[in-house]
Wavefront OBJ file of the C-alpha trace (Angstrom):
o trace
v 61.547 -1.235 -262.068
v 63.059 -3.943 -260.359
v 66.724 -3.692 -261.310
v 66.137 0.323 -260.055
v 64.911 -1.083 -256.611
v 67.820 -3.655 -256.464
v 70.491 -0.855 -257.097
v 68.862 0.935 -254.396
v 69.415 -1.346 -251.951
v 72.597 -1.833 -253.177
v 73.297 1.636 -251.920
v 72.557 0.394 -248.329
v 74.373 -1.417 -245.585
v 72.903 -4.987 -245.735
v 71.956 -4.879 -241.964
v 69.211 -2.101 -243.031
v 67.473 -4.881 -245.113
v 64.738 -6.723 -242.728
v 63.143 -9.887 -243.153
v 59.884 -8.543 -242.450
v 57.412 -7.315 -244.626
v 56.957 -4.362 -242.676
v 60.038 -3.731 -242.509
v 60.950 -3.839 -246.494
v 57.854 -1.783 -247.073
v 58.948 0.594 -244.768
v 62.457 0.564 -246.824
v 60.742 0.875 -250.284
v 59.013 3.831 -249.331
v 61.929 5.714 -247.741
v 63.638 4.653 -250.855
v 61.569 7.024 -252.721
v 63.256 10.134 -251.259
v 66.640 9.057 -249.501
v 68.755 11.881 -248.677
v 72.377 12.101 -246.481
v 72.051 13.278 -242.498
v 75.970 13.765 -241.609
v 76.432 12.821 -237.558
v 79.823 14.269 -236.063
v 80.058 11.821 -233.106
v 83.511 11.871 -231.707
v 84.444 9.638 -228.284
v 85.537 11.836 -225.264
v 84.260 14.860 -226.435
v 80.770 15.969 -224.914
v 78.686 17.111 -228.566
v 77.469 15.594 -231.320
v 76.869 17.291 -234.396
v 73.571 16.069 -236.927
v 73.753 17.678 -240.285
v 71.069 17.774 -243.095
v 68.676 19.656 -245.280
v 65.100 20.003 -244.255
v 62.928 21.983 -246.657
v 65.243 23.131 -248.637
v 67.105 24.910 -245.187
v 70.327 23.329 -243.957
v 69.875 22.082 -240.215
v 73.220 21.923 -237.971
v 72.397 20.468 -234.559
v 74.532 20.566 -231.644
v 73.620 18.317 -229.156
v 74.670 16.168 -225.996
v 76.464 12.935 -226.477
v 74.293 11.367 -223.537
v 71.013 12.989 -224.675
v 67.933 10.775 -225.052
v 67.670 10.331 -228.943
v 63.854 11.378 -228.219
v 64.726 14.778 -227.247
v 66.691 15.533 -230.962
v 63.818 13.938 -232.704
v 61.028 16.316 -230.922
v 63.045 19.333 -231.438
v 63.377 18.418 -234.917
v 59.404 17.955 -235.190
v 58.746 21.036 -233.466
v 61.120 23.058 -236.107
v 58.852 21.649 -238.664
v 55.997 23.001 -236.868
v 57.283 26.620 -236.097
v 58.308 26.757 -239.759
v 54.662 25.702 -241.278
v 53.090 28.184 -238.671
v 55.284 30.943 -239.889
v 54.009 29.767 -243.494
v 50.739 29.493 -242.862
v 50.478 33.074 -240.890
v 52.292 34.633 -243.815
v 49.815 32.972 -245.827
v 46.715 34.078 -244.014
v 48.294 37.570 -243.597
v 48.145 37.690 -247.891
v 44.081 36.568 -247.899
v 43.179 37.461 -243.888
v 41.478 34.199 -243.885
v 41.902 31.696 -240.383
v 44.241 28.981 -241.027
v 44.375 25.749 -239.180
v 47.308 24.469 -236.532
v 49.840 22.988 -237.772
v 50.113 18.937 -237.579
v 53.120 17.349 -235.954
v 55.466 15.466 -238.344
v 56.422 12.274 -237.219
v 60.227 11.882 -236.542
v 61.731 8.857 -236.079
v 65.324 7.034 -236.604
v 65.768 3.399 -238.029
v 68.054 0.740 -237.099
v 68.046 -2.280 -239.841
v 64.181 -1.450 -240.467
v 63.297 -0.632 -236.854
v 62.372 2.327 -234.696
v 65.189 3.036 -232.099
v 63.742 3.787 -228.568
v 63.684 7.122 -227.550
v 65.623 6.803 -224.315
v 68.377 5.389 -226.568
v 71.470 8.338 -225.937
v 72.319 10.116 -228.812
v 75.833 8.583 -229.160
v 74.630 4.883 -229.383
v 71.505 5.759 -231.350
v 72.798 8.037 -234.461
v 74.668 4.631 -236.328
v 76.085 5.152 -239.532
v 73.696 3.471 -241.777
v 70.708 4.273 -240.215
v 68.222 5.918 -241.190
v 66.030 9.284 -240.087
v 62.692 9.526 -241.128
v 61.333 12.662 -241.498
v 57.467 12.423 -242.423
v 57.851 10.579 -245.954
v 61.270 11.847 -246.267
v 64.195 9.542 -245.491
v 67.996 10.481 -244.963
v 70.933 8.103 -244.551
v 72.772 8.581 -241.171
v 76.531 8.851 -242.434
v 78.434 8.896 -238.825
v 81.705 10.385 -238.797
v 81.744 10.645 -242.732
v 84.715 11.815 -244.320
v 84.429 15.749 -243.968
v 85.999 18.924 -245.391
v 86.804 21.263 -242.219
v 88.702 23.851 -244.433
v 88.200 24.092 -247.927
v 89.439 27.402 -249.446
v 90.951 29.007 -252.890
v 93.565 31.212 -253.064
v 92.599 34.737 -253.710
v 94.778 35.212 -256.839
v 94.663 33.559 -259.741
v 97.568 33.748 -262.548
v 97.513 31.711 -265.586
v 100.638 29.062 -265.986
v 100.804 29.533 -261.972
v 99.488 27.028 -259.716
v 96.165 27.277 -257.397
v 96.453 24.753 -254.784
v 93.226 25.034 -252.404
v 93.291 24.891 -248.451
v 92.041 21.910 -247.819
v 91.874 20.309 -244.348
v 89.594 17.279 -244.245
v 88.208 14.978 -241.010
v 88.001 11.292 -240.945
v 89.283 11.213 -244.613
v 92.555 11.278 -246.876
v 93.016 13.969 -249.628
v 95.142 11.288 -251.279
v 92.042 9.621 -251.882
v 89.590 12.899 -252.448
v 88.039 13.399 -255.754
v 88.831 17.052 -257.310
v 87.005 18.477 -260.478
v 87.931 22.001 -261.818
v 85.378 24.122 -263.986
v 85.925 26.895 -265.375
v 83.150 29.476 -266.387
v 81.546 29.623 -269.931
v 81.450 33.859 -269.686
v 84.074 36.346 -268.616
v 81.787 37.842 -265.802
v 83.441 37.886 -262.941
v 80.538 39.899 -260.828
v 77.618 37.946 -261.486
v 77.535 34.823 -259.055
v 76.924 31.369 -260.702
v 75.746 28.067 -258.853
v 74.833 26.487 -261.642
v 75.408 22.315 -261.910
v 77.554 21.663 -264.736
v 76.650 19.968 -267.681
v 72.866 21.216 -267.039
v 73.119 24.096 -268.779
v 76.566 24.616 -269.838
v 77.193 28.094 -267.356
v 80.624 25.740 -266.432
v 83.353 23.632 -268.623
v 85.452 21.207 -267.092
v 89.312 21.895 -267.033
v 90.903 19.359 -264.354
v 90.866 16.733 -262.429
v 93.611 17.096 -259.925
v 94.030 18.205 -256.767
v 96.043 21.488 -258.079
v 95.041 23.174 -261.188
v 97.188 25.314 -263.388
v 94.829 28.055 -265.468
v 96.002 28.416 -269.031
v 95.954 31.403 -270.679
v 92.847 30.406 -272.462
v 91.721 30.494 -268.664
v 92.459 34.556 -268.173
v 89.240 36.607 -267.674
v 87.369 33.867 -266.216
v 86.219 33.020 -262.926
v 87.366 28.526 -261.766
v 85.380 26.562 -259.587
v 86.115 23.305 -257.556
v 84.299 20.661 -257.006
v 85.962 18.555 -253.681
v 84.632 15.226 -252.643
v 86.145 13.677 -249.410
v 87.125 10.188 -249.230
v 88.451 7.829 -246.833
v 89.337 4.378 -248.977
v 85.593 3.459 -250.503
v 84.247 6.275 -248.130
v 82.458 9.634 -249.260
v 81.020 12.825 -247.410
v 79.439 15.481 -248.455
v 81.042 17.905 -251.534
v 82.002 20.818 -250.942
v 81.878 24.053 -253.365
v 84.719 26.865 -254.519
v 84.271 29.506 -256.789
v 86.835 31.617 -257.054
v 86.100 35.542 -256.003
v 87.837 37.187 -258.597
v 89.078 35.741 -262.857
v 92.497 34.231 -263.847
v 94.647 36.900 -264.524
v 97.699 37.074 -266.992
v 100.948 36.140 -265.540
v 104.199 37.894 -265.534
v 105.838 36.182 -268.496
v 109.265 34.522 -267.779
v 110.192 34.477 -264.185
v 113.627 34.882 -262.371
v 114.054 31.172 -261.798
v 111.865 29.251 -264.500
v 114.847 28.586 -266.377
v 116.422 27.631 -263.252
v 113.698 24.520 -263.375
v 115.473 22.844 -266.488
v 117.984 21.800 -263.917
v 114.868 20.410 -261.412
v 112.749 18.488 -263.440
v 112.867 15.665 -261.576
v 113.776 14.610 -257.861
v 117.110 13.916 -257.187
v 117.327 10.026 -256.972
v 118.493 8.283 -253.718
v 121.486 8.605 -251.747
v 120.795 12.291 -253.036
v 119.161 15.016 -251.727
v 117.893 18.236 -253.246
v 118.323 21.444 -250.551
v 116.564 24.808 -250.945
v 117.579 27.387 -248.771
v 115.208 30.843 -249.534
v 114.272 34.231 -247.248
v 111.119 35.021 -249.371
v 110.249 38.490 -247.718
v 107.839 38.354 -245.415
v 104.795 40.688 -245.898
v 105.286 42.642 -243.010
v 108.337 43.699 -244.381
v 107.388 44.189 -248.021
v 104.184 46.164 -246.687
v 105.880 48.773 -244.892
v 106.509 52.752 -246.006
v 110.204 51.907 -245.682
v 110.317 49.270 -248.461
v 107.352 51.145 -251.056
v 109.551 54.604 -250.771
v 112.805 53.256 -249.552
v 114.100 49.826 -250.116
v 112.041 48.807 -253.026
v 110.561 51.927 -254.982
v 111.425 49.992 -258.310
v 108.803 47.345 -257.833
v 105.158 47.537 -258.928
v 103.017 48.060 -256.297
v 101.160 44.984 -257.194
v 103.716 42.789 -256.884
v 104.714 43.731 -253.592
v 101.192 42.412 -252.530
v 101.271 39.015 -250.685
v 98.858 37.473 -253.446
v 100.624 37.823 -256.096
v 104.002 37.314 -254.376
v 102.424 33.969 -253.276
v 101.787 32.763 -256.675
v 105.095 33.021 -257.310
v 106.981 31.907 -254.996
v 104.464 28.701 -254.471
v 105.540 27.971 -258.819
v 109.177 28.359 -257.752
v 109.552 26.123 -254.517
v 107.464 23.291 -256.596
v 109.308 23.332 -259.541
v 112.280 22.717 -257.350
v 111.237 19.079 -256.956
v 113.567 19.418 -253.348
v 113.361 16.857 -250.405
v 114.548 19.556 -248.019
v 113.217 23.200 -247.941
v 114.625 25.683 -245.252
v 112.650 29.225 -245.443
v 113.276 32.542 -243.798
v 110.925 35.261 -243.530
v 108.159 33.459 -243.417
v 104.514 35.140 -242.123
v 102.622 32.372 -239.994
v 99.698 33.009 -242.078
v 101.512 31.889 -245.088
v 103.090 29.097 -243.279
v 99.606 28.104 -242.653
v 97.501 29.577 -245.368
v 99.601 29.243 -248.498
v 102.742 27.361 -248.249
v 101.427 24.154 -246.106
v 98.359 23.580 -248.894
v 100.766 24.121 -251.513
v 103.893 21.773 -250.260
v 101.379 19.146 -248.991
v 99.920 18.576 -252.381
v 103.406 18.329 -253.859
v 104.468 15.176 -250.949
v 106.131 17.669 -248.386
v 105.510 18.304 -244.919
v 106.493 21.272 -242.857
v 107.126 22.629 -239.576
v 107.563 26.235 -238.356
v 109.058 28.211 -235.493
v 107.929 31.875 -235.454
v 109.934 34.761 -233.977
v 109.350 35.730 -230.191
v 107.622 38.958 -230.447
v 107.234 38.780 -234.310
v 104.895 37.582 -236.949
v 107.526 35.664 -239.026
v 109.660 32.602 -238.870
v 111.781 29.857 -239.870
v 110.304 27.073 -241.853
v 111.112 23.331 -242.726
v 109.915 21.334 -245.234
v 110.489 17.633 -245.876
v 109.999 14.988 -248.484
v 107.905 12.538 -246.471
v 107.939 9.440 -249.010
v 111.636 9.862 -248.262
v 112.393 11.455 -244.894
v 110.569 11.019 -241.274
v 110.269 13.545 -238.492
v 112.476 12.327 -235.701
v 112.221 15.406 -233.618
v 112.976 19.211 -233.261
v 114.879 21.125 -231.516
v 114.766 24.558 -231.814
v 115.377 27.150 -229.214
v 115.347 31.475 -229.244
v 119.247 32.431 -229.059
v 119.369 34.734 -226.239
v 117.687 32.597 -224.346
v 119.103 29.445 -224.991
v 122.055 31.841 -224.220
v 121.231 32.123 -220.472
v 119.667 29.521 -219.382
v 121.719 26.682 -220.974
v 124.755 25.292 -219.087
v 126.936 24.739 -222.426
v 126.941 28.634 -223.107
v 128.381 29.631 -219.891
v 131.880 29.918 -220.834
v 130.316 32.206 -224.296
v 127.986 34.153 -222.000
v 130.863 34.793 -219.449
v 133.237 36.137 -222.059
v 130.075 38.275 -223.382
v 129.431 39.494 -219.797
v 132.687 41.097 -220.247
v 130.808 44.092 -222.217
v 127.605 44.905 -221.104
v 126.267 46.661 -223.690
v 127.047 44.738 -226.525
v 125.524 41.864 -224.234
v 122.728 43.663 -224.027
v 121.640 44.390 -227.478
v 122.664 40.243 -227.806
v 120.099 39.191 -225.361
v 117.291 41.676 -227.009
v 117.669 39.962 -230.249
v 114.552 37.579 -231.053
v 116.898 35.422 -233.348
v 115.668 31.571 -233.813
v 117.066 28.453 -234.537
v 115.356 25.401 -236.122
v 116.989 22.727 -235.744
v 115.138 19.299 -237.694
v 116.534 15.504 -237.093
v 115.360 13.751 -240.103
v 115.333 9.611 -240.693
v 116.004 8.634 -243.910
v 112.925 6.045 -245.052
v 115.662 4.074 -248.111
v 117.621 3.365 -244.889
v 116.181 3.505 -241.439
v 118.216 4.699 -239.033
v 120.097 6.916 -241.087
v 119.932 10.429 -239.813
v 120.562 14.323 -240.910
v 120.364 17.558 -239.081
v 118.964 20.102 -240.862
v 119.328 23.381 -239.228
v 117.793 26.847 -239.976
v 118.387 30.328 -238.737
v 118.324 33.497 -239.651
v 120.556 36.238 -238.054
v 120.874 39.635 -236.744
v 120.314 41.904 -240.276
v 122.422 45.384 -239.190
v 125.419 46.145 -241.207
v 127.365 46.823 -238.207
v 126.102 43.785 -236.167
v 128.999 41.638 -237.317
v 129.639 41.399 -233.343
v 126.173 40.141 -232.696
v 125.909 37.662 -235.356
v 129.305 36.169 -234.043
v 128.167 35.795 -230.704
v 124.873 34.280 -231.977
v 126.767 31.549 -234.636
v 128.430 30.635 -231.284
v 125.317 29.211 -229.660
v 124.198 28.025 -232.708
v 126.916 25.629 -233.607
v 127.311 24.928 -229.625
v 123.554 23.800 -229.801
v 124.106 21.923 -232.555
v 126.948 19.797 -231.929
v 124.993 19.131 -228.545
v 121.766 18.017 -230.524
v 123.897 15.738 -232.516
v 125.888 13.754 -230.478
v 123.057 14.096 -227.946
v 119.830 12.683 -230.404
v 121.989 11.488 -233.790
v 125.309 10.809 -233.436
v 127.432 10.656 -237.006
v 124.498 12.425 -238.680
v 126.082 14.971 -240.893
v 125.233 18.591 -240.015
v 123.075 20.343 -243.321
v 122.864 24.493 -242.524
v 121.108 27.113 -244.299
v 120.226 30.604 -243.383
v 120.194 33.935 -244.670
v 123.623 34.462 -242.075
v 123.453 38.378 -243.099
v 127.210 37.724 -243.406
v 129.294 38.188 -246.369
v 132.206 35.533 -247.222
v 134.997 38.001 -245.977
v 132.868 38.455 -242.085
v 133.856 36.741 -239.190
v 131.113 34.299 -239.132
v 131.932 32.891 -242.329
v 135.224 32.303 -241.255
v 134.082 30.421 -238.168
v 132.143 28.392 -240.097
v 135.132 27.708 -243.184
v 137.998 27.905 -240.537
v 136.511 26.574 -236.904
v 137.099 29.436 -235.805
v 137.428 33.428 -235.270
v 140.801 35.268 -233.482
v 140.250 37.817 -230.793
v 140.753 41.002 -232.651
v 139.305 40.094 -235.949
v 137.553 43.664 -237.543
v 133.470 41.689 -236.694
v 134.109 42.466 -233.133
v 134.359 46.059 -232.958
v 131.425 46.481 -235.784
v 129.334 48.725 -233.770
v 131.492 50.760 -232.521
v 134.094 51.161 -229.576
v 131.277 51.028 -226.838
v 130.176 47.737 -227.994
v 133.284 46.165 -228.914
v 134.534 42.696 -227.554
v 137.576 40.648 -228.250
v 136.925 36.549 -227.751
v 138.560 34.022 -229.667
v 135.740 31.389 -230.529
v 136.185 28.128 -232.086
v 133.942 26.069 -233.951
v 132.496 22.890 -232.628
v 132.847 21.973 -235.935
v 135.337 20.647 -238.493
v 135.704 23.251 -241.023
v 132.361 23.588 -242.703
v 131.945 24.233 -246.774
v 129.348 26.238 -248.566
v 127.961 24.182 -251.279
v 126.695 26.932 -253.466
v 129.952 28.182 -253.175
v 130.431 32.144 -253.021
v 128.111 33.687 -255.642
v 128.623 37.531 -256.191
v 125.222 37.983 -254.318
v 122.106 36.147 -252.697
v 120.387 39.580 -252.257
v 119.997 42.223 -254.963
v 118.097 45.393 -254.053
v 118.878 48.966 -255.448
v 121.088 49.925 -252.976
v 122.863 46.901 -251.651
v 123.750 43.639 -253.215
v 125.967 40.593 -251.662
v 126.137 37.041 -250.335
v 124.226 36.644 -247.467
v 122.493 33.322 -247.935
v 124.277 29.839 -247.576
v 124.015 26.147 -247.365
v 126.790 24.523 -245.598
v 127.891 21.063 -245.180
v 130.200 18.781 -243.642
v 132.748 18.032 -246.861
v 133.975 14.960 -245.235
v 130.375 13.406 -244.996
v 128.904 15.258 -248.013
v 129.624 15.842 -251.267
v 127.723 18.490 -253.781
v 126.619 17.002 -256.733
v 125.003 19.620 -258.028
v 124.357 23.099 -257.647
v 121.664 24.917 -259.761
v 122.985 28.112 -261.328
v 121.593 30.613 -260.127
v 119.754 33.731 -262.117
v 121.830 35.609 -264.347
v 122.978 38.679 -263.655
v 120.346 39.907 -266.702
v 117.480 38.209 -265.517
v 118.067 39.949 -261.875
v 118.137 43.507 -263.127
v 115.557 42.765 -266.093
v 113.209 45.534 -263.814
v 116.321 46.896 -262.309
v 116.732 45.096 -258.815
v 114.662 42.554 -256.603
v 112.017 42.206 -255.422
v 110.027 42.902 -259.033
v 107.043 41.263 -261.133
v 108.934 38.336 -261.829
v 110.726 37.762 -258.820
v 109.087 37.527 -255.494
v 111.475 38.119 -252.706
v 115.070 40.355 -252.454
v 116.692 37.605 -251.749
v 117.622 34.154 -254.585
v 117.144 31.055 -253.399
v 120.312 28.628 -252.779
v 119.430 24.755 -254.304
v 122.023 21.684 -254.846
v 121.624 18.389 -254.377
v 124.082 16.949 -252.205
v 124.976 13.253 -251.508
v 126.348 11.054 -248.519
v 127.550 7.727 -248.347
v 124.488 5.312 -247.563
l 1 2 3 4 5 6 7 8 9 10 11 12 13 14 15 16 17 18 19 20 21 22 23 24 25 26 27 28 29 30 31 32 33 34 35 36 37 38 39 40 41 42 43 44 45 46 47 48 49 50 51 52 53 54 55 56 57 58 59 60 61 62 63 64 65 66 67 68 69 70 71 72 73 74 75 76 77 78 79 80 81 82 83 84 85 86 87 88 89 90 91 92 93 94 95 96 97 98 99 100 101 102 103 104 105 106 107 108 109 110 111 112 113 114 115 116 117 118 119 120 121 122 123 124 125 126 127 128 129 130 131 132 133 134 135 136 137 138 139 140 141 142 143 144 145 146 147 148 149 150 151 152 153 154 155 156 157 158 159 160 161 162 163 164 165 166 167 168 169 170 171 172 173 174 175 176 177 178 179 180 181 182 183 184 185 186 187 188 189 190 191 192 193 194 195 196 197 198 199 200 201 202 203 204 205 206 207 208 209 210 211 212 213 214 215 216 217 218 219 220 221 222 223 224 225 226 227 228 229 230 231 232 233 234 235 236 237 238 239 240 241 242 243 244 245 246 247 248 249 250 251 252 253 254 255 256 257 258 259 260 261 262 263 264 265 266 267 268 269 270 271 272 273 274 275 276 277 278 279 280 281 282 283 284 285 286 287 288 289 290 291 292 293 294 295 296 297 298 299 300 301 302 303 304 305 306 307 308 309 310 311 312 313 314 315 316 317 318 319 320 321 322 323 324 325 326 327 328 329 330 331 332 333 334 335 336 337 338 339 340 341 342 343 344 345 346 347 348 349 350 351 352 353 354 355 356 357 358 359 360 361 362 363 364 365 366 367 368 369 370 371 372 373 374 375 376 377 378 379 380 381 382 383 384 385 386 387 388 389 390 391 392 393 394 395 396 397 398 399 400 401 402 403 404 405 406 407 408 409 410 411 412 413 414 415 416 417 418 419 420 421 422 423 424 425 426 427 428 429 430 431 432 433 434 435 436 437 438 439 440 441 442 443 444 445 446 447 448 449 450 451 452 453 454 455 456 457 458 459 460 461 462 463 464 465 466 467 468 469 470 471 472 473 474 475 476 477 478 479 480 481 482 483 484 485 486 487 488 489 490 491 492 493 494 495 496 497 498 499 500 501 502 503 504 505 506 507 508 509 510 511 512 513 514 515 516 517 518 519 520 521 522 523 524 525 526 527 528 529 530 531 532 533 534 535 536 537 538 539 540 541 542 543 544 545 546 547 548 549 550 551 552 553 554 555 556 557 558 559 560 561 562 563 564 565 566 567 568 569 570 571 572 573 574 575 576 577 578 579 580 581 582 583 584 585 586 587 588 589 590
């Protein structure tokens, strides 16, 4: 009995312990029936939050910061009342015999064994460590106790495919978080199950780790999570996933899994492993146009965002890259999806959506071996306009007013990412990231547009990281033999070169431009195509460099040309987007 009552204090902060007799009595009998009361008590902001389970009924308070603590405790003793009345009228309703008032339960809250006053404010009274005592029930004041906010699962499941859970968490680390994975004992995925494990065996555990990959002994059956917050030697409350629907089968061998033999590990210091990918965004795979049109090859299923998500989350992670630059990407899956997933695996990310659009350019980052130094991204057209160091480009523009028109409608974005390196502080890289006008016969466009973005980036160089080398990816929508490649491979473009009379003699425009630039090269080369759909396929996608700065080292081969038309064109079960992602790891001089 003793050594039980000596590990129960042990559980407490040693200031509860009193001296006193009265005190330590008081302690022992609390003891008896400690439970947690959570207390959300933030400086500067007005509310505080007190959390905890009374009768079996989960109480969230809201209350104000400068409150007198004895207003919270009488509300909670008159809850207590209004709920035994109800009881005892139900009661006397069943056997229409008179029942007697219900008693007030004493509330009170403990500092270190004594009662706090009760013109004590809230935010000086509810101390972690102290106690609440409810009648003969105690609870343990945890204040500001490391707290899931967000704590989701994915809504598809696919066996060999990882499920990385939305997890935000407040006054806590999910480095230091404690993750257990259980998997159900019966393939019923209808019938809900709370059970605790190991009580009664309803739930086996698979994992341990903060992302769990189902095996296919996993398929039919429903995974659930167990998340514990932690900050250092800190806990809060656990929180509870069960997954809606089973683990599914996956799709078998995948576009780019033998791409991954390449990727196995990260590419070791001075290098630097680049992914540039346009992964579809769903509110392009969703529409009419791409079921009947574009895409009528692929499955309906896998056009679905789930399942696309799966996929594409297995590819980018396998990549083991320091530097991801997206395209297409939907801000919920920026948010939702991608940002869980990338976090987990040590990268962080930040996004610039579309004017007028739901998609956008993402960047991701390494951060145990790159820091965000700053962005700068800016809309084209506008930057266009209102920037001083496009007035000469907008004047020769101005020249043709329609074709300056459709320019300056364009939503086209630039992200533009100065990065420190953490081996070497103080050395710098520019990543940029765009995506460009997509119409066949906007080769006039997208070589007015390459001309603010390589203006705008020479300016954020020398401007914020001068002698950083320049890294560029994009889906360019420009083939090697346009004009805009050979601005970017030649520094520069002649006035009558075929791009400027694309759309047409009533948009045409002759302009010499020339690259800000030294001549830039494409370290994935010129593959036959980047995007491979049933009616088109070509090199659109790049990743350019500065050759005299950096050197390729490697570039992973991409699918072959078997693997791409294994269910006749892209997107398809196995691959998740139209377009292949670009990856080499590319190395500069430390």
């Amino acid at each position: 009995m003793f050594n039980k009552l000596s590990a129960a204090f042990a559980l407490l902060p040693h200031c509860f312990i009193s001296p006193s007799s009265r005190a330590l009595s008081r302690t022992c009998r609390l003891l008896r029936r400690m439970q947690v009361a959570v207390v959300r008590c933030v400086p500067g902001e007005p509310k505080l939050t007190i959390s905890f389970c009374l009768d079996g009924s989960h109480k969230n308070m809201l209350r104000d910061q400068d409150e007198a603590l004895g207003k919270v405790l009488a509300r909670i003793s008159n809850s207590i009342v209004k709920s035994q009345g109800k009881a005892k009228k139900s009661k006397k309703s069943r056997s229409q015999q008179p029942c007697e008032a219900a008693e007030p339960t004493v509330v009170r809250l403990l500092v270190a064994g004594d009662e706090v006053s009760d013109n004590v404010p809230n935010s000086e009274a509810w101390q972690d460590g102290a106690v609440l005592q409810v009648g003969d029930v105690g609870y343990k004041v945890e204040r500001n106790a490391p707290t899931f906010t967000t704590a989701e699962l994915p809504v598809s499941l696919l066996a060999g495919f990882p499920v990385c859970p939305k997890l935000e968490v407040e006054f806590g680390n999910l480095q230091d978080s404690e993750f257990t994975w259980f998997r159900e004992n019966s393939p019923d995925a209808t019938s809900p199950k709370t059970e605790v494990p190991g009580q009664d065996g309803e739930w086996v555990q698979v994992g341990c780790e903060r992302v769990h990959v189902p095996s296919n002994q996993d398929i039919g059956y429903r995974l659930k999570l167990i998340c514990t917050p932690r900050e250092g030697s800190r806990c809060g409350p656990a929180k509870e996933l069960v997954s809606v629907g089973a683990v599914e089968a996956g799709p078998g061998v995948c576009t780019f899994d033998n791409r991954h033999a390449y990727t196995v590990k990260e590419a070791e210091w001075p290098a630097v492993r680049v992914v540039s990918y346009n992964i579809l965004a769903d509110v392009y795979a969703q529409t009419d146009l791409s079921k009947t049109v574009l895409y009528p090859y692929c499955a309906p299923y896998a056009l679905q965002l789930d399942y696309r998500q799966n996929l594409i989350k297995k590819e980018l992670v396998g990549y083991n890259a320091d530097i991801i630059c997206l395209q297409e990407v939907d801000k919920g899956v920026f948010v939702d999806s991608l940002t869980p997933a990338l976090d987990a695996f040590g990268l962080d990310g930040v996004f610039r959506i579309k004017e007028k659009q739901h998609e956008g350019l993402a960047t991701f980052y390494r951060r145990s071996k790159f820091r965000l130094l700053s962005n700068h991204d800016i809309m084209l057209s506008e930057a266009l306009t209102s920037d001083p160091i496009h007035s000469e480009l907008l004047e020769k523009l101005s020249a043709n007013s329609a074709l300056k028109d459709k320019v300056l409608h364009r939503s086209t974005s630039l992200q533009v990412t100065v990065l420190e390196d953490l081996n070497k502080p103080g050395r710098k890289v520019c990543v940029a990231n765009t995506h460009l006008y997509w119409h066949p016969k906007g080769g006039n466009v997208r070589l007015v547009q390459m001309g603010v973005v390589l203006q705008h980036l020479s300016h954020v160089i020398s401007e914020v990281a001068p002698g950083a080398p320049l890294v560029f990816c994009g889906d360019l929508n420009s083939s090697p033999g346009s004009g805009v490649f050979q601005l970017l491979s030649e520094m520069g473009v002649p006035l009558h070169h075929a791009d400027w009379s694309s759309s047409g003699p009533e948009e045409s425009c002759s302009m010499e431009l020339i690259s800000t630039f030294s001549p830039l090269l494409s370290a994935c080369g010129q593959p036959a195509y980047t995007n491979y759909v049933g009616g088109f396929h070509g090199c659109l996608d790049y990743i350019f460099i500065q050759p005299e700065i950096m050197q390729v080292e490697q570039m992973i081969p991409l699918p072959s040309h078997q693997e791409v038309t294994t269910y006749e064109a892209l997107p398809s079960v196995a691959h998740p987007s139209d377009h292949i992602a670009l990856v080499c790891d590319l190395r500069w001089n430390p």
